[in-house]
C-alpha positions as a printed NumPy array, in Angstrom:
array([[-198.333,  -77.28 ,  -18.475],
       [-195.386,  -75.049,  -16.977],
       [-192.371,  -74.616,  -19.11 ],
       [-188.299,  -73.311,  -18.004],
       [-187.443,  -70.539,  -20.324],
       [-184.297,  -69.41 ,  -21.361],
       [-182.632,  -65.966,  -20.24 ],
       [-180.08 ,  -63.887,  -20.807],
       [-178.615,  -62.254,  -17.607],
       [-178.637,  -58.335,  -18.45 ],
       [-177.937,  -56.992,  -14.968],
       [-177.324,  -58.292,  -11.424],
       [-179.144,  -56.894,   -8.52 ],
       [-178.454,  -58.939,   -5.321],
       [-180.568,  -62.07 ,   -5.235],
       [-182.229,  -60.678,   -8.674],
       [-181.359,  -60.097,  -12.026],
       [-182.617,  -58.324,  -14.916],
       [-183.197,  -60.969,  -18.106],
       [-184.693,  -60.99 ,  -21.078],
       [-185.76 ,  -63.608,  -23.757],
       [-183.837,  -63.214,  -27.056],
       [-186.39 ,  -63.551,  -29.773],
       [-184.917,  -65.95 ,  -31.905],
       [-184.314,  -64.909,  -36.051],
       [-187.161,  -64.454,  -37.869],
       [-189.689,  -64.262,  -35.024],
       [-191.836,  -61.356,  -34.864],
       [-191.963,  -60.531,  -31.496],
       [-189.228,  -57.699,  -29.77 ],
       [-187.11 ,  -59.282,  -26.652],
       [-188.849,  -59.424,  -23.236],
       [-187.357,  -58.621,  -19.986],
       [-188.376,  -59.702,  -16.975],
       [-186.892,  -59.507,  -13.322],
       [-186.079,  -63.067,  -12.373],
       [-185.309,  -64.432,   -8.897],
       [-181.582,  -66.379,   -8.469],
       [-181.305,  -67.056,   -5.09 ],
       [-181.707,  -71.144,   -6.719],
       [-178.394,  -70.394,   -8.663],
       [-175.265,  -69.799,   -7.281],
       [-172.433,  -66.655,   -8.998],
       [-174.804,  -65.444,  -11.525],
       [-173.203,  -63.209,  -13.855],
       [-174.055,  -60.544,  -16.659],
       [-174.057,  -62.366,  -19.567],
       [-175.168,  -65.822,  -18.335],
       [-177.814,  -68.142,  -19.756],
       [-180.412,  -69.124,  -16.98 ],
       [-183.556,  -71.722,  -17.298],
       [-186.254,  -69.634,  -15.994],
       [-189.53 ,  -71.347,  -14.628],
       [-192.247,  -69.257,  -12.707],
       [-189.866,  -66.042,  -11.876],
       [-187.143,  -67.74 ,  -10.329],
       [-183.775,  -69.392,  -12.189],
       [-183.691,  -73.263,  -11.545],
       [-180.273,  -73.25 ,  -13.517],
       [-177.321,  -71.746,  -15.371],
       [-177.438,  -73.47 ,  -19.443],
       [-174.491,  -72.874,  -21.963],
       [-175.542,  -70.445,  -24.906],
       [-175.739,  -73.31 ,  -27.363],
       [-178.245,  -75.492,  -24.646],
       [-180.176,  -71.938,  -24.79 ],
       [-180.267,  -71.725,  -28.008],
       [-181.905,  -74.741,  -28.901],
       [-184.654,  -74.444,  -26.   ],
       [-185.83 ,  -71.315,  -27.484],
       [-185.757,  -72.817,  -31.065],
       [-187.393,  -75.402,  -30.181],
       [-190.142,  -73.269,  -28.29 ],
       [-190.43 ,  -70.88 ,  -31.103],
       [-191.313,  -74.774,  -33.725],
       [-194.195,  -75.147,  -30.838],
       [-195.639,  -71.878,  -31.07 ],
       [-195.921,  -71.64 ,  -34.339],
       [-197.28 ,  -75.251,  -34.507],
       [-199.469,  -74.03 ,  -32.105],
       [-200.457,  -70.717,  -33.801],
       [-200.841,  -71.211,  -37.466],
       [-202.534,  -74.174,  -39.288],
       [-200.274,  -75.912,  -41.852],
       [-199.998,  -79.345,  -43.691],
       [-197.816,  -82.041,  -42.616],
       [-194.652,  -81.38 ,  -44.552],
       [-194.796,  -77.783,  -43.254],
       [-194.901,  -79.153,  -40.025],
       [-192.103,  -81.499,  -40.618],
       [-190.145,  -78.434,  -41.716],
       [-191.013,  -76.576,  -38.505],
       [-190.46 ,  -79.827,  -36.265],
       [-186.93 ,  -80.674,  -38.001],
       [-185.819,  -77.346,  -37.57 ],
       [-186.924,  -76.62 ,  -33.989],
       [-185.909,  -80.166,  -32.694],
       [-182.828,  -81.063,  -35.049],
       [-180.566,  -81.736,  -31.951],
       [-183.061,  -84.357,  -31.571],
       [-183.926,  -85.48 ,  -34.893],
       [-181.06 ,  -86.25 ,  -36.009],
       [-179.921,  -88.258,  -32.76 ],
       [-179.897,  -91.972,  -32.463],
       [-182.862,  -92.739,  -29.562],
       [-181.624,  -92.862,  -26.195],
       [-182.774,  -94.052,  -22.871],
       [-182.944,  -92.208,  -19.635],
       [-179.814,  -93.278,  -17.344],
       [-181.498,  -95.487,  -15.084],
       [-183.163,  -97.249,  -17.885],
       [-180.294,  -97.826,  -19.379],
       [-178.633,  -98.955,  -17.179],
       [-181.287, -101.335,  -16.143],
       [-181.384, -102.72 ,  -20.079],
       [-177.463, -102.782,  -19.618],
       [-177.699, -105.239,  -16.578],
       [-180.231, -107.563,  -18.695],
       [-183.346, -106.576,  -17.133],
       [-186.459, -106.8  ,  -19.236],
       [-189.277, -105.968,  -17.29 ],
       [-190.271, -103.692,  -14.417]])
């Protein structure tokens, strides 16, 4: 499985810019930079937020959208890294997804739409 990272713009250089993933608190690692490909994304400036997948910047995200992609991340790597007991990994899970968590369920547009207009089956 492939996964979009966020990345902070540090520096512009034509169709590439100079990011680097902000660790987020309490996680060990340093930042990483990386140069990162934005000919996919359109006015990228110093200080911008970019989902990163594979080298190259598939979109701009707001600092707070950022923010919770790399918490949520960090709850998966440290599920994935350290055996704990389920209400540890509630803890982690509740933290890393709370903008999900604590939201009501919610369908994809189409379905939703599709449940809207009545429809019950395929």
């Amino acid at each position: 499985m492939c996964l979009g990272i966020p990345m902070k713009v540090l520096r512009c250089e034509g169709s590439m810019a100079l990011c680097m993933v902000e660790p987020t608190p309490g996680q060990q690692q340093s930042a990483r930079q990386e140069q990162v490909d934005t000919m996919l994304v359109t006015d990228v400036q110093e200080g911008d937020y970019l989902l990163v997948f594979m080298g190259m910047a598939r979109a701009r995200m707001e600092p707070e959208e950022a923010r919770k992609l790399q918490e949520a991340l960090q709850a998966l790597a440290t599920l994935a890294a350290t055996p704990v007991d389920a209400g540890v990994a509630q803890q982690i899970v509740t933290h890393g997804f709370a903008d999900l968590c604590d939201a009501p369920p919610r369908l994809p547009p189409h379905l939703q739409a599709a449940f809207d207009a009545g429809l019950t089956e395929a």
